[in-house]
Structures are given as structure tokens and as C-alpha cells.
LUMROPA-739220 format. One line per field, with one value per residue: x, z, y of N, C-alpha, C, CB in turn; chain. Coordinates in steps of 0.02 Angstrom, whole numbers, plus 50000, padded with zeros to 5 digits. Glycine has a CB too. Layout:
BEGIN
n_xx X:...
n_zz Z:...
n_yy Y:...
ca_xx X:...
ca_zz Z:...
ca_yy Y:...
c_xx X:...
c_zz Z:...
c_yy Y:...
cb_xx X:...
cb_zz Z:...
cb_yy Y:...
volo A:...
***
This chain:
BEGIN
n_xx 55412:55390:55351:55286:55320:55322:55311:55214:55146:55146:55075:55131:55071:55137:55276:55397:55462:55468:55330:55294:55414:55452:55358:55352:55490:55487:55393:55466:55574:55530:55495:55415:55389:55391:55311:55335:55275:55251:55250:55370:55504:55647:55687:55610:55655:55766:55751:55705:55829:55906:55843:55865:55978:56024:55965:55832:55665:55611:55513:55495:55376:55303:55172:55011:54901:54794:54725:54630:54673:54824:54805:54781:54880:54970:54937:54923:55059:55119:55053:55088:55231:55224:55110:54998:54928:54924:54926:54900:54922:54858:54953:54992:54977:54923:54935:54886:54896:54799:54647:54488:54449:54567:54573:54579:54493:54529:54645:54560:54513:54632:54670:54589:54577:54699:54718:54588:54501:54604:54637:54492:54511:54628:54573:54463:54550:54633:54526:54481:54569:54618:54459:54463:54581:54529:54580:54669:54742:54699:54768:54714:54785:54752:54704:54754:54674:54552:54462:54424:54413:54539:54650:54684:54547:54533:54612:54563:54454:54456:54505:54413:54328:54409:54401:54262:54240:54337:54258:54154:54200:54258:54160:54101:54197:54235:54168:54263:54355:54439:54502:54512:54563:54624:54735:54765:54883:54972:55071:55183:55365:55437:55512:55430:55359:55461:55522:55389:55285:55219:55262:55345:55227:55143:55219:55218:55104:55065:55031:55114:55258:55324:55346:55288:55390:55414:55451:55356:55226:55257:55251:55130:55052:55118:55082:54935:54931:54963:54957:54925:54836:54693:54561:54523:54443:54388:54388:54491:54669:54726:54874:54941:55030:54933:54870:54741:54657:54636:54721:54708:54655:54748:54857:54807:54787:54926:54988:54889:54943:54910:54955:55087:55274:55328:55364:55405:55528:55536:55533:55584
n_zz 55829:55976:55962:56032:56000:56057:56099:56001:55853:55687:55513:55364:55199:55046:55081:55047:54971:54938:55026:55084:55117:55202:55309:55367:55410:55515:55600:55658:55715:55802:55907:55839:55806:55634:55483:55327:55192:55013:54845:54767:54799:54807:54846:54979:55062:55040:55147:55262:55305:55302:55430:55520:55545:55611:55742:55744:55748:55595:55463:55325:55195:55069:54972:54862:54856:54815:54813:54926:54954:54970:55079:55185:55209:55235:55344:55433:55445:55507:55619:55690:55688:55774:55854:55871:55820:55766:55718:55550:55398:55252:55126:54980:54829:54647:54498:54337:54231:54137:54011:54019:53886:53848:53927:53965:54007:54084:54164:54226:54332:54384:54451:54532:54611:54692:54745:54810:54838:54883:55014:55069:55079:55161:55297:55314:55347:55444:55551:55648:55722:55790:55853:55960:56038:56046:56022:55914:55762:55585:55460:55308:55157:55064:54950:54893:54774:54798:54839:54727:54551:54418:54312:54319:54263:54360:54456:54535:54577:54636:54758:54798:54846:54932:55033:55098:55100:55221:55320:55324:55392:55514:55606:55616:55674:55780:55919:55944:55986:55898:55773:55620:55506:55365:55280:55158:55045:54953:54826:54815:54794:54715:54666:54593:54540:54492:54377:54324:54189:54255:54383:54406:54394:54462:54581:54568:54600:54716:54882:54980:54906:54871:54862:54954:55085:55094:55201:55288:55267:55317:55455:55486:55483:55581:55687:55679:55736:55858:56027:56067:55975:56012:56007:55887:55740:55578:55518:55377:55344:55241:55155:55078:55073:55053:54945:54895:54979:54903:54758:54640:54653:54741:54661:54552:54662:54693:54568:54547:54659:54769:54901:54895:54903:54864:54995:55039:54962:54821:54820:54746
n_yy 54398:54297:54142:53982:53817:53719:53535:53522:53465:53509:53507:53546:53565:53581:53595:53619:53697:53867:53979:53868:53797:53921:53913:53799:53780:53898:53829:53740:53793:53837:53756:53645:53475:53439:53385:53391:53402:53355:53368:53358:53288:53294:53413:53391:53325:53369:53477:53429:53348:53463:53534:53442:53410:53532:53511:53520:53455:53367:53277:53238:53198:53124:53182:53193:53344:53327:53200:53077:52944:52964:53068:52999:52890:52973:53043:52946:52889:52997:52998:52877:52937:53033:53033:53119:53269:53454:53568:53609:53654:53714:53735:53686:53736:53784:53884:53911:54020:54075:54102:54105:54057:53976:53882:53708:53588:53483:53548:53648:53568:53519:53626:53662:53537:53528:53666:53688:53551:53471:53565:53550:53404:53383:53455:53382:53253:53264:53340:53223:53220:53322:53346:53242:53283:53406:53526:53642:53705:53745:53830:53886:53921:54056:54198:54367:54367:54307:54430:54482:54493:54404:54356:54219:54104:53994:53998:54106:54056:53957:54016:54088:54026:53919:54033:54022:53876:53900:53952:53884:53775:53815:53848:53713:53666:53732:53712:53596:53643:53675:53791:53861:53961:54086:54164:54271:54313:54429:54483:54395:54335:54217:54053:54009:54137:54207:54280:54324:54422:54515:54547:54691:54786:54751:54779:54919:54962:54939:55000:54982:54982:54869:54676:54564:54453:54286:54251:54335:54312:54186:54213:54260:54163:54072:54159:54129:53997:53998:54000:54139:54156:54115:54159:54184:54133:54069:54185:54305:54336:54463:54497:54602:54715:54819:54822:54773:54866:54946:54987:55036:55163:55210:55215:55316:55416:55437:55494:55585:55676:55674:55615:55644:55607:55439:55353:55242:55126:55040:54849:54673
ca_xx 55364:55400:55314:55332:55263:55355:55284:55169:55146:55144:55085:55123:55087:55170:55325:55464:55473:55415:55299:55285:55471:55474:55311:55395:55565:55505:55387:55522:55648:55517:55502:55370:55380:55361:55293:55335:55232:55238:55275:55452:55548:55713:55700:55560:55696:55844:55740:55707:55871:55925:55830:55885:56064:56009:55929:55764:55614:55577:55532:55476:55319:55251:55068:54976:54844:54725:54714:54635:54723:54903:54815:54770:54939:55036:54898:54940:55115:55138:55015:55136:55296:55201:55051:54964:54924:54913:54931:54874:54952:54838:54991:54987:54927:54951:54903:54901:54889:54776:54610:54416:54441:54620:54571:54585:54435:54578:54685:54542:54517:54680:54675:54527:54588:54770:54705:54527:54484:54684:54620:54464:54538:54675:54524:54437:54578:54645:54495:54467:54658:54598:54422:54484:54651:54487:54605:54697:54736:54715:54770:54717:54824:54712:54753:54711:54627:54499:54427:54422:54430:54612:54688:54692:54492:54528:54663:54526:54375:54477:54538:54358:54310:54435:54367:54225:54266:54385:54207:54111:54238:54277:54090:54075:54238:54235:54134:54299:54430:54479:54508:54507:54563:54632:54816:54746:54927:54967:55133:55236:55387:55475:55518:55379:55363:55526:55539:55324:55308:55172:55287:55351:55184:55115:55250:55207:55028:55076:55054:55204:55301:55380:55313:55286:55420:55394:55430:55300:55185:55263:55238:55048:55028:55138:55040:54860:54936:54995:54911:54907:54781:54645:54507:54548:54402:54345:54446:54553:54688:54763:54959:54966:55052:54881:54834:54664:54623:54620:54762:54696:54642:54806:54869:54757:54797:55000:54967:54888:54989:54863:54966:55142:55280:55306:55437:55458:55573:55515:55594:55563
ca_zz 55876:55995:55966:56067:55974:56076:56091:55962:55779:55621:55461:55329:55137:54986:55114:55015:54923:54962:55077:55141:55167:55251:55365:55434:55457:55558:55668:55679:55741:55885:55934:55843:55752:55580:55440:55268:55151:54950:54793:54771:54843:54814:54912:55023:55099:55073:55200:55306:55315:55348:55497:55582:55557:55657:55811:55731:55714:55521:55435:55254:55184:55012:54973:54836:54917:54774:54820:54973:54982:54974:55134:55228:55208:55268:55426:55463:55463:55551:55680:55703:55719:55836:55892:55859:55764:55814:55647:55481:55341:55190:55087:54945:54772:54581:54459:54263:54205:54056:54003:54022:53833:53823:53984:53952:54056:54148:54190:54260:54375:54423:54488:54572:54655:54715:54782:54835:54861:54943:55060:55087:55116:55244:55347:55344:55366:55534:55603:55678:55792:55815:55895:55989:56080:56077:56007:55867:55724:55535:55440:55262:55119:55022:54916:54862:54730:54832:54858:54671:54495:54434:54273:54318:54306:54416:54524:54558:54586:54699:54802:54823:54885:55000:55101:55096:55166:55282:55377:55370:55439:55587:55641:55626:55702:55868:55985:55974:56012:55832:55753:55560:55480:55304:55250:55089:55026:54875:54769:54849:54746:54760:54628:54545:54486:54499:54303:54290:54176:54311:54451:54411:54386:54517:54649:54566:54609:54776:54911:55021:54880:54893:54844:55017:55085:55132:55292:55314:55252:55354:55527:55512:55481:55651:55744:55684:55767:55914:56065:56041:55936:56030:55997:55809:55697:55534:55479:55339:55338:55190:55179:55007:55050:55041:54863:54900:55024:54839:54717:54587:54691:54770:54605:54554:54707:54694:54508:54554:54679:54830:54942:54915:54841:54898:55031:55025:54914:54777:54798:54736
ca_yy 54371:54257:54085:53924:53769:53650:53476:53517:53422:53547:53458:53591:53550:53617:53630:53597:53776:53946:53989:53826:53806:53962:53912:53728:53808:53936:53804:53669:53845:53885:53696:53607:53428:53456:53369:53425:53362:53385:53317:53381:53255:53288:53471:53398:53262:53402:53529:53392:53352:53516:53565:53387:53436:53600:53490:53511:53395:53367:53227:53226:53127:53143:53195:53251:53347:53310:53131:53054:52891:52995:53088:52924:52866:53015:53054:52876:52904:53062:52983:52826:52954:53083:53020:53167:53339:53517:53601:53590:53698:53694:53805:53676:53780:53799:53902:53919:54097:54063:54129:54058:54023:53941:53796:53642:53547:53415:53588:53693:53528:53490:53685:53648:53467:53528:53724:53686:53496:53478:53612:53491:53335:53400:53468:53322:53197:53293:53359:53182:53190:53366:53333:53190:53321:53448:53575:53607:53751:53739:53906:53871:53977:54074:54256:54427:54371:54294:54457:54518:54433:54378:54334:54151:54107:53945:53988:54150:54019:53891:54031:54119:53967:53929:54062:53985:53833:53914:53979:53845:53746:53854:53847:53663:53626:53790:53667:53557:53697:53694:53851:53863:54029:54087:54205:54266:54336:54463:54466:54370:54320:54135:54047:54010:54220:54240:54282:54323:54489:54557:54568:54758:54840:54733:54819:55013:54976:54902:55060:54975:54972:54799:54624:54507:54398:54216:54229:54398:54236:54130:54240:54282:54077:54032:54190:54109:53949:54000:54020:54213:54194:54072:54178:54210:54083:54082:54242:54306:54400:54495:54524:54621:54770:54884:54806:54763:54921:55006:54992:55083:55218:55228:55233:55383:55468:55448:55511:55655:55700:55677:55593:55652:55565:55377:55354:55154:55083:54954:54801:54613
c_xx 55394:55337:55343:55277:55268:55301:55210:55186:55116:55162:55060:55112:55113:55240:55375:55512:55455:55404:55321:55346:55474:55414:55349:55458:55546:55453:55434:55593:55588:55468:55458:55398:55355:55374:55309:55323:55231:55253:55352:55486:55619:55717:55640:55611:55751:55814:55728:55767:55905:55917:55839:55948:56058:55968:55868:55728:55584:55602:55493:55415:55295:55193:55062:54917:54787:54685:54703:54658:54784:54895:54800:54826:54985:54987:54934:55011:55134:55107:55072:55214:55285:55136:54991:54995:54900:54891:54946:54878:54921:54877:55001:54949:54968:54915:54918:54899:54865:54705:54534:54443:54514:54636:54546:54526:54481:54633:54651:54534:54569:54693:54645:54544:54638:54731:54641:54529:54558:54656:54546:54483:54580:54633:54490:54489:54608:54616:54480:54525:54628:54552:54427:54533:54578:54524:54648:54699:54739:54710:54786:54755:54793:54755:54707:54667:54553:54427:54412:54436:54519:54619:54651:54614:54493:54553:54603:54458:54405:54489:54480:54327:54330:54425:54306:54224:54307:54331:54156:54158:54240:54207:54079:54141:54249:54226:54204:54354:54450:54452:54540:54511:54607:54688:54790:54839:54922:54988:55161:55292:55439:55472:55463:55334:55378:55531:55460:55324:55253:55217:55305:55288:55142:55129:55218:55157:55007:55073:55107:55244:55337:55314:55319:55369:55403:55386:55377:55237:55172:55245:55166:55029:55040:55071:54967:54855:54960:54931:54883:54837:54722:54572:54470:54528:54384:54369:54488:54590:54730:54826:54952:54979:55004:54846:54771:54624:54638:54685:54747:54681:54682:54841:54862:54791:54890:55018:54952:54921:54969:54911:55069:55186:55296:55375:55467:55500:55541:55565:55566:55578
c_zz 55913:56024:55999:56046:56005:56099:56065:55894:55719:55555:55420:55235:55071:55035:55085:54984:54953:55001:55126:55167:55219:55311:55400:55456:55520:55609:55687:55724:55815:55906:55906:55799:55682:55522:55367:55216:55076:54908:54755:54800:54855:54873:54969:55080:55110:55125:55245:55350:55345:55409:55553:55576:55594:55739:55805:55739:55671:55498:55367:55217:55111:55011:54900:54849:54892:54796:54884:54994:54994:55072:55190:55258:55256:55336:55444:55481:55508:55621:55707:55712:55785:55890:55911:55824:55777:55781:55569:55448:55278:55139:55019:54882:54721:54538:54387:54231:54126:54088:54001:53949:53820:53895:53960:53994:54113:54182:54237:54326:54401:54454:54565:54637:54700:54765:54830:54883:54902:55002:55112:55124:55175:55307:55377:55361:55458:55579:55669:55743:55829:55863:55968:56055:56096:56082:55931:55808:55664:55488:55337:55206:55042:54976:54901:54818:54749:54860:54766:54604:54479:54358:54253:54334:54375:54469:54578:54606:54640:54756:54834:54861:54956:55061:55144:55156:55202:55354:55378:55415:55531:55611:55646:55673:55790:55909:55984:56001:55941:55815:55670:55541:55411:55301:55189:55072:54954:54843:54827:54788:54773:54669:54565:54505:54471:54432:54267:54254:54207:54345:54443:54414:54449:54587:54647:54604:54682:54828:54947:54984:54865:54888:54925:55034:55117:55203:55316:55312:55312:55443:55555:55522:55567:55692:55742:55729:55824:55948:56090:56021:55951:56025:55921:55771:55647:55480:55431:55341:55277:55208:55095:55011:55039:54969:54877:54929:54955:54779:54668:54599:54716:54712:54563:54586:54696:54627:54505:54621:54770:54898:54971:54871:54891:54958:55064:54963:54882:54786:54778:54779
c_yy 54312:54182:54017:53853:53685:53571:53475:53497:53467:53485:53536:53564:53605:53636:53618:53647:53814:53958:53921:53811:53857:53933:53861:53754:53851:53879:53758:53731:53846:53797:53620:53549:53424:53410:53401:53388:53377:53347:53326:53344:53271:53364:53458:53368:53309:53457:53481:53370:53396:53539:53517:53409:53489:53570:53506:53445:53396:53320:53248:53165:53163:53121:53231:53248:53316:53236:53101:52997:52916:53034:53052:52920:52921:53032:52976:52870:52944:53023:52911:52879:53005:53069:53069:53233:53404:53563:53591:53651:53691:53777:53767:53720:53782:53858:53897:53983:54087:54088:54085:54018:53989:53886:53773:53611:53513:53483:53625:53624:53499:53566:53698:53606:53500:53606:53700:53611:53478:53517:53564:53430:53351:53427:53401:53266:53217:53317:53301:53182:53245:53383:53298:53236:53374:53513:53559:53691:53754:53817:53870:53942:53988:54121:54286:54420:54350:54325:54504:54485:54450:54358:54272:54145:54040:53931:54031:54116:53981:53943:54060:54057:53921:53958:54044:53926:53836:53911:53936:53773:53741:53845:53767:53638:53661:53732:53621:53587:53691:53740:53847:53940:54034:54148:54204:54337:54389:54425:54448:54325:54285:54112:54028:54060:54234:54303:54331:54419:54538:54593:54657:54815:54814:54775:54885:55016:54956:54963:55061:54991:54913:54758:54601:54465:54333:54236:54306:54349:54187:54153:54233:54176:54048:54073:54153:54037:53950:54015:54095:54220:54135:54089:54210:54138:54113:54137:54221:54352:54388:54536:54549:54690:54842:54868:54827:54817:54944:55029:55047:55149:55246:55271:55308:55430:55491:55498:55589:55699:55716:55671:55599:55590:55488:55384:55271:55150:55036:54912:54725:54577
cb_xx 55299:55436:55297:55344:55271:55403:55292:55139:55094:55211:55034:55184:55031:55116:55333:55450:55441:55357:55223:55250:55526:55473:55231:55424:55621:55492:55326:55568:55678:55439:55487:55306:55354:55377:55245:55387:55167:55267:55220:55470:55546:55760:55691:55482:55718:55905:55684:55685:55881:55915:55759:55874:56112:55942:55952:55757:55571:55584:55518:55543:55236:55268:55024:54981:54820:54747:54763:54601:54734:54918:54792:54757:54960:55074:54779:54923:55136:55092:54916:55134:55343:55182:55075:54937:54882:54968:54964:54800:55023:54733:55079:54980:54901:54949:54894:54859:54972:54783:54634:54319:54413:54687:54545:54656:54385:54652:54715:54474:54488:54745:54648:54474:54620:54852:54690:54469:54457:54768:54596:54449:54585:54736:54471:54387:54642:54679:54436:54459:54782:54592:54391:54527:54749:54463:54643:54642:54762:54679:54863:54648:54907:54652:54805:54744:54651:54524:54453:54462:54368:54623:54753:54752:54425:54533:54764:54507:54334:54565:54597:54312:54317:54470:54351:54231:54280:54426:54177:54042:54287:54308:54024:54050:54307:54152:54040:54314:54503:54484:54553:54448:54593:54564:54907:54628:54962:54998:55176:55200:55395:55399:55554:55347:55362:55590:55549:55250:55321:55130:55365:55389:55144:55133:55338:55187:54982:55148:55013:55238:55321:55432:55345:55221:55467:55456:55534:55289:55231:55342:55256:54975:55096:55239:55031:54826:54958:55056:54927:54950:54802:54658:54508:54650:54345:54287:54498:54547:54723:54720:55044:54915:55078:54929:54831:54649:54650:54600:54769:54650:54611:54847:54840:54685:54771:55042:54909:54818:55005:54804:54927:55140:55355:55302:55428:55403:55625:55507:55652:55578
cb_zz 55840:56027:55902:56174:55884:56148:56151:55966:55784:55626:55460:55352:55123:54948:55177:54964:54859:54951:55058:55128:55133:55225:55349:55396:55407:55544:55678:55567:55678:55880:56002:55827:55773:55569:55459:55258:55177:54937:54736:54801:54827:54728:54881:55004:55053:55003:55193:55281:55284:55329:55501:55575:55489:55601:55876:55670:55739:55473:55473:55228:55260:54954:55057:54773:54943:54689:54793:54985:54939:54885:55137:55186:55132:55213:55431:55412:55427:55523:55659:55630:55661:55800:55945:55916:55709:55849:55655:55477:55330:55193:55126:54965:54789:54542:54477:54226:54210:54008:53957:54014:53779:53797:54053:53968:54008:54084:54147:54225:54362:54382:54444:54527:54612:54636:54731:54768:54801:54906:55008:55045:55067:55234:55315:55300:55302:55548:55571:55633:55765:55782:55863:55929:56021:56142:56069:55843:55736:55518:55500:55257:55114:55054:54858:54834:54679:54866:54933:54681:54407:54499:54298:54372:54252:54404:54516:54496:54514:54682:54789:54766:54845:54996:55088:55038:55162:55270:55366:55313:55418:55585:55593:55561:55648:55890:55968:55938:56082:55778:55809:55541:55537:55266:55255:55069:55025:54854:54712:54912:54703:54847:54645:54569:54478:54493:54268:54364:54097:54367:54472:54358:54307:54522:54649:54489:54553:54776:54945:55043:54898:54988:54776:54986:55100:55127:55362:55252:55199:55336:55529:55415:55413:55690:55732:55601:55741:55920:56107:55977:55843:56088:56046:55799:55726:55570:55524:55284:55402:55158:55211:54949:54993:55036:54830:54939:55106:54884:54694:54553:54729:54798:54583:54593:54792:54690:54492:54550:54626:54826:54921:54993:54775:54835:55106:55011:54944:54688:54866:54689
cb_yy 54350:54291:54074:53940:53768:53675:53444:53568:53347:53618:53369:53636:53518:53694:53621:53551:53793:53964:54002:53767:53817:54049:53896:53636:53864:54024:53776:53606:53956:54003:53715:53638:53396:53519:53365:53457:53367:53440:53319:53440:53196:53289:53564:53359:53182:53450:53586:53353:53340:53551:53594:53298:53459:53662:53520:53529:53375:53423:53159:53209:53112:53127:53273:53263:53422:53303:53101:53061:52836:53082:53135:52851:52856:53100:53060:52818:52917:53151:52961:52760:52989:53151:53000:53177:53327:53544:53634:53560:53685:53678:53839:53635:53860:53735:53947:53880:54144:53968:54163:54114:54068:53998:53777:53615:53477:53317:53622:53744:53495:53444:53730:53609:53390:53539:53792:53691:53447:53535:53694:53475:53287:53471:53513:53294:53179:53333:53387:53128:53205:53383:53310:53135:53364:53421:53596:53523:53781:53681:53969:53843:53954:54101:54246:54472:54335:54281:54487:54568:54444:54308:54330:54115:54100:53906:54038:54192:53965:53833:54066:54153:53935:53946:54119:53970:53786:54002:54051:53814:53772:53946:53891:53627:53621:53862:53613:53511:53665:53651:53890:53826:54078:54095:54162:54303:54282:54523:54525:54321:54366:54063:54024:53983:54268:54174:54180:54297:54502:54513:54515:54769:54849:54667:54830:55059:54932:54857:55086:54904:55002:54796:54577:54436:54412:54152:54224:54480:54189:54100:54317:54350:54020:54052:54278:54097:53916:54048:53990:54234:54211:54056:54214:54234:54052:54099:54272:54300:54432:54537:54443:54607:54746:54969:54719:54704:54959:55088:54935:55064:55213:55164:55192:55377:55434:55369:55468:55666:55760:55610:55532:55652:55598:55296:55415:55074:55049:54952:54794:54590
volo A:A:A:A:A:A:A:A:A:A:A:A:A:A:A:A:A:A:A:A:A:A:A:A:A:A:A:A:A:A:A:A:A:A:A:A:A:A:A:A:A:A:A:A:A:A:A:A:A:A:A:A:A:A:A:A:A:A:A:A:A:A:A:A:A:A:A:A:A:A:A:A:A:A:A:A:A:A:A:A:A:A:A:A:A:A:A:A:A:A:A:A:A:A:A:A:A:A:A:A:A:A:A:A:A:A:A:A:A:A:A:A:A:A:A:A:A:A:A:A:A:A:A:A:A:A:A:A:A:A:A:A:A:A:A:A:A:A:A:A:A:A:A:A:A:A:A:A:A:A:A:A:A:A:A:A:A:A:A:A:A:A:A:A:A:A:A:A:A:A:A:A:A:A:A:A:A:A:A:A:A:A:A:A:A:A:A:A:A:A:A:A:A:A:A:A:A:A:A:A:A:A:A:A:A:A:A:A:A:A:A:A:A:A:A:A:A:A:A:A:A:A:A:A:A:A:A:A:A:A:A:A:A:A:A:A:A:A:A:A:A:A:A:A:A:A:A:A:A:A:A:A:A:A:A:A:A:A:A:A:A:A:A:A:A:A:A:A
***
């Protein structure tokens, strides 16, 4: 796709890794000023680094989202190196892969704070630059599970929610030209799965065949921020490969022999 973000201000969180590396690299490649925000410092400062050695614009600010003094501080910053904000990346998220009965009370709430209330605060701390310019795009980073229960009960609850406040967002914020929408992702595999003993049955059950890559992540995020997509509020879209249109059903069908045999490739 060809995106042009030029003298626009991308504040992405959780950018240091993963997705969110892949989301600021690719707006800081198609011109925009980018923020990379996380608690990783040592690779938040070495991707920063990197994409200025490339004639990029990336600077590095730590945040954790959970905390609204941390997002004071870094709006305040960014606003003193750019003077404004265009895009808002809520790609910060954790999870724990444990069961209703083996959470902890301070774990299901730090699931909660970092996925959910992070997702919160970055709305409310930038809708104000946002109103003010009377434009503006925040593409919050939800997931498949969002549409179906999950393993994880709190990663499942923060993320159903997310959608949530993805749409009432977008309705309170339209009248300013801001546009609020949601990337609910599958399997996508980065280091933090790398190793998980899902990932293989996850792919079988996958109808693409193949887990996500960042940057397939990272594309639909730029397209929801680009001016492509100016009439695109409130929405989610799902990148999982066909999971959710009916895995199990697929499953079934490949099984019995409905549909022929597969003709992607599995790959991680």
C-alpha cells in the first residue's frame, strides 16, 4: 500500500517489540514522526536509534500505559518535540495464560490496567491535541478473542472490552474528525509465543494455514490511519487468517473432506 504520513505525529505504545515495532517502523518509512513509547528501554532507544540512522524521525519515550502521570509526561513531551499528534497506537498488551481459579487478584488487574485502562488513558490524554487539529486517528489493538471466550479469562475480558470502548469513543469523538477504530488480530507469532505449546494446533485450525505476521498487523493499523480510510469509525477488523469465520467448522469440513485438500502451506 502506498501510505504518506508525512508531517504527521504517530504515538505508538508497546513499540519497542512486535507488532508495535513493526507499526512505527513502517510509519516513520512512509514519513511520519514517531513516538515509541514502552517500557523496554534498552530496545525502545535501540529502534529509535535505528530508524534515525536511516533519515527517519524516531524518538523514544517511556510509558507505562497503566499509569496516568507516565501519560502526562510523555503527551507533554512529544507535544514540546512536535507540537502535535495525529496518531495514537493503543498496541500496548499482556497477558498471563492462567485459569479463573489460578489469578491472583493484583495479576487479573495489572491485565486489566496495561490492555484496557492503557487503552483508556491514551484516548483520553490525546483526544484533547486531537479536537483542537479537529482531526486525528486512534486504531486501538484489540484480538480474536474479543469475539469468543479464550484461555486467558482477563486478557479475554480486557480485550472484549476494548471493543467496547473502541465504539463509544468513535461516536463521542466523529463531531471532531477523530476516527477511533480497533485491529482485533489472531496468532500472530513474535517473541512473546515464540516457544507457546498452542502455536501448532492453532496454525492446523487456521483456514490460511499460517500464523499472522507483524507487519500484516502492522499494514491494516497504517491503512486505518491513513487518509484512505476517512470514513472508517468505530470498526473492527479481524486479521486471523479465517479463525473466527469458523475454525472448528473449517476443521470439520477439511476432516471430512468437504472442501478438498488445503493448498496453503503452514508456516510460523
Amino acid at each position: 500500500m502506498n501510505f504518506s504520513f508525512e508531517g504527521k505525529v504517530a504515538v505508538v505504545t508497546g513499540g519497542a517489540n512486535g507488532q508495535g515495532r513493526a507499526e512505527a517502523t513502517l510509519f516513520a518509512q512512509h514519513g511520519a514522526a514517531v513516538a515509541i513509547c514502552d517500557v523496554a528501554h534498552e530496545e525502545g532507544e535501540a529502534l529509535a536509534t535505528e530508524l534515525r540512522s536511516r533519515g527517519l524521525q524516531a524518538r523514544y519515550f517511556p510509558l507505562d500505559v497503566g499509569v496516568a502521570a507516565d501519560w502526562d509526561r510523555v503527551i507533554t513531551a512529544v507535544s514540546d518535540w512536535q507540537s502535535r499528534i495525529d496518531i495514537l497506537v493503543n498496541n500496548a498488551g499482556i497477558l498471563k495464560r492462567k485459569t479463573i481459579a489460578d489469578y491472583l487478584e493484583a495479576e487479573w488487574r495489572h491485565v486489566i490496567d496495561i490492555n484496557l485502562t492503557g487503552s483508556f488513558l491514551g484516548i483520553q490524554k490525546v483526544a484533547p491535541f486531537m479536537r483542537e487539529q479537529r482531526s486525528g486517528s486512534i486504531v486501538n489493538i484489540g484480538s480474536n478473542a474479543a469475539f469468543s471466550g479464550h484461555p486467558d479469562p482477563a486478557y479475554t475480558a480486557s480485550k472484549w472490552a476494548v471493543r467496547g470502548l473502541t465504539k463509544s469513543a468513535a461516536l463521542e469523538l466523529s463531531t471532531f474528525g477523530v476516527r477511533v477504530n480497533c485491529v482485533c488480530p489472531g496468532l500472530v507469532v513474535t517473541d512473546i509465543n515464540r516457544n507457546a505449546a498452542h502455536l501448532c494446533t492453532m496454525i492446523g485450525m487456521t483456514p490460511m494455514g499460517r500464523a499472522a505476521e507483524v507487519e500484516d498487523i502492522a499494514a491494516m493499523v497504517a491503512f486505518l490511519s491513513s487518509d484512505g480510510a476517512r470514513m472508517i469509525t468505530g470498526e473492527e477488523v479481524v486479521i486471523d487468517g479465517g479463525f473466527t469465520a469458523g475454525a472448528a467448522y473449517w476443521k470439520v469440513a477439511m476432516e471430512a473432506g468437504y472442501y478438498g485438500a488445503r493448498n496453503v502451506g503452514a508456516s510460523a
